[in-house]
N, C-alpha and C positions, 0 to 999 in steps of 0.2 A: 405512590398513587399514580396509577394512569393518566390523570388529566396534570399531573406537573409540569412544569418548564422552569428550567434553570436558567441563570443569566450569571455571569460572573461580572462581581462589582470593581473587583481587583485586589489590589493590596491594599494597606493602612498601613501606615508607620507610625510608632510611637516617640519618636525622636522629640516632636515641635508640642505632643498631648498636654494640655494642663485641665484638668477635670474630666466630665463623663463622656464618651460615646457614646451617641446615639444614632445610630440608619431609623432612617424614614423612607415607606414607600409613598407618597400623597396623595398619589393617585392611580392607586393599584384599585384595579377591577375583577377581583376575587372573589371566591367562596372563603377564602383561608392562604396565605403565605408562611413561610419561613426562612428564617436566615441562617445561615450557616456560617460560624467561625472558629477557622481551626478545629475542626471537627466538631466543636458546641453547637446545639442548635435551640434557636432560638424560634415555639411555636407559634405563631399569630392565627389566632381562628377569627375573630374580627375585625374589623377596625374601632379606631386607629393603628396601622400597620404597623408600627412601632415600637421601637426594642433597645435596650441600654444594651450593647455588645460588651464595656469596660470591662469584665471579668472575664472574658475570654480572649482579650487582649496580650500577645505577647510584647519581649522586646524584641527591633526589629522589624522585617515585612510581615505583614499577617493576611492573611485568604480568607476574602468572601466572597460564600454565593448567596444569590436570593432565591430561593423556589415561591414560585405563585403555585397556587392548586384552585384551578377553574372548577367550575359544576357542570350537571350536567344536561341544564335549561335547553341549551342552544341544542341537544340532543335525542334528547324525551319527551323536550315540550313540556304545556303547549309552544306551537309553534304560529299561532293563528291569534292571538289573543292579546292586548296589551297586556304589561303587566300589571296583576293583581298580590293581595294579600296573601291568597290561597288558591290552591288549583284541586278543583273537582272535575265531574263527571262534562260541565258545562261545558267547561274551557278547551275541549277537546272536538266538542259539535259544529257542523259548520252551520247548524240550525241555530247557534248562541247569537243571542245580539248583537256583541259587540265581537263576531269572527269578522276578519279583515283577510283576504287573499294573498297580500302579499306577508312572506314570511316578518319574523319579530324577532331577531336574531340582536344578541347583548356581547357585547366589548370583554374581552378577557384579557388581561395582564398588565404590564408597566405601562400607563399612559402618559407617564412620565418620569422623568430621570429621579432614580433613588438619589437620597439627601444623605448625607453622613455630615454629621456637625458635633462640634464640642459642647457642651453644656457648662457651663461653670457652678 
């Protein structure tokens, strides 16, 4: 997708593991992410961002990325509007009641550090 962004989380080691893995994003500001391990990929369309990776767990160092996949609000609009439930024909007028001048622009991606924890 276009509006992606990757982040690389690093390695995991399986040496010290005693039960599940799980990454957590908790405060991803998404439309949708995904995780990617050892080439598995793990989809997330909503929240909660979260994902048992354990099966795609080698022994050894093991690779992950996160991809966020933004939308395309901050793009298309509106751009004049708080946000609502739904966007019609309204939200687009600068004749609409609640049109405001200065843009309405929404936070995209990691707003904070991905969690990887063991589960027992």
């Amino acid at each position: 997708m276009s509006d992606a962004r990757c982040c690389s989380v690093g390695s995991i080691g399986t040496a010290s593991r005693r039960g599940r893995v799980r990454i957590n994003l908790p405060e991803a500001a998404c439309t949708g992410a995904a995780i990617h391990v050892n080439g598995k990929t793990y989809v997330l369309p909503w929240a909660p961002f979260s994902a048992d990776i354990t099966d795609a767990l080698v022994e050894g160092a093991n690779t992950v990325r996160v991809e966020v996949i933004g939308g395309r609000k901050n793009m298309l609009g509106p751009l004049h509007t708080p946000r609502q439930t739904w966007t019609g024909p309204d939200q687009f007028s600068p004749n609409a009641k609640d049109w405001i001048f200065e843009y309405q622009l929404y936070d995209h991606g990691l707003m904070s550090p991905v969690v990887v924890e063991t589960v027992r």
